[in-house]
C-alpha positions as protocol buffer text, in pm:
chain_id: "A"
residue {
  index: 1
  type: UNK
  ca { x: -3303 y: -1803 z: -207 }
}
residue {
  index: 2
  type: UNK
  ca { x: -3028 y: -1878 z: 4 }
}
residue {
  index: 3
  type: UNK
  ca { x: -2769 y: -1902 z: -278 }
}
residue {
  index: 4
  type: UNK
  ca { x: -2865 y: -1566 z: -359 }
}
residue {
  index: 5
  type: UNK
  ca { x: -2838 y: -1431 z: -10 }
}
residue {
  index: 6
  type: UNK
  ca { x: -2500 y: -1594 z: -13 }
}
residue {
  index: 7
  type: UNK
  ca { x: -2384 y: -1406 z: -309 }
}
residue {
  index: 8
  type: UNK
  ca { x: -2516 y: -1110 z: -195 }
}
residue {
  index: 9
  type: UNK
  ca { x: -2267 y: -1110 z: 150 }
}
residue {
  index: 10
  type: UNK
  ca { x: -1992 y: -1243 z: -29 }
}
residue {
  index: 11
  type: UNK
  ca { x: -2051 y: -884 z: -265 }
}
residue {
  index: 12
  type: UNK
  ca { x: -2084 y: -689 z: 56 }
}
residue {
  index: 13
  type: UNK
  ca { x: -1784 y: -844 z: 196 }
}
residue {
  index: 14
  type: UNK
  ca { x: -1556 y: -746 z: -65 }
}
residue {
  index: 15
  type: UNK
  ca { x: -1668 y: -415 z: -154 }
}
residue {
  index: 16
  type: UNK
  ca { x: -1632 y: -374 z: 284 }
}
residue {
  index: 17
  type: UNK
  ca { x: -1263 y: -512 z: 236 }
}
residue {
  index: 18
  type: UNK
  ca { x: -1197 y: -318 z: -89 }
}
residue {
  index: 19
  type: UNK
  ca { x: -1330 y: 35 z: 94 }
}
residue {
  index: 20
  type: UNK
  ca { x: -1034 y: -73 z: 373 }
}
residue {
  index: 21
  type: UNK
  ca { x: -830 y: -116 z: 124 }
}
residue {
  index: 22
  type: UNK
  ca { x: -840 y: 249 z: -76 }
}
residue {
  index: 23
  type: UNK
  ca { x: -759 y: 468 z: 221 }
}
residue {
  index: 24
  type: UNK
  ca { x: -418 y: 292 z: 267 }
}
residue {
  index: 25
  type: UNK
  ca { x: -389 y: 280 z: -110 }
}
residue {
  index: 26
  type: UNK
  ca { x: -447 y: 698 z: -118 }
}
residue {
  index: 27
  type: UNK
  ca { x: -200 y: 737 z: 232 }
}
residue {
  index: 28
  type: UNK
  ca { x: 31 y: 481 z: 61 }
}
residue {
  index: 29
  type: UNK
  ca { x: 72 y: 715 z: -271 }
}
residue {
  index: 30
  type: UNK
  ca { x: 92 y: 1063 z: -65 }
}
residue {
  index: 31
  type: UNK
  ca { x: 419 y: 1110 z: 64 }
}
């Protein structure tokens, strides 16, 4: 149970960095 709750912040924690990510991504490409 714990290994799955684990898992399951790791998942949250990237898709939380990857959403931080995509804004600079989208102001990066716009001039």
């Amino acid at each position: 149970m714990s290994g799955k709750l684990c898992f399951v912040k790791m998942t949250v924690f990237q898709v939380y960095l990857l959403s931080l990510a995509v804004p600079q991504l989208r102001f990066h490409d716009k001039p």
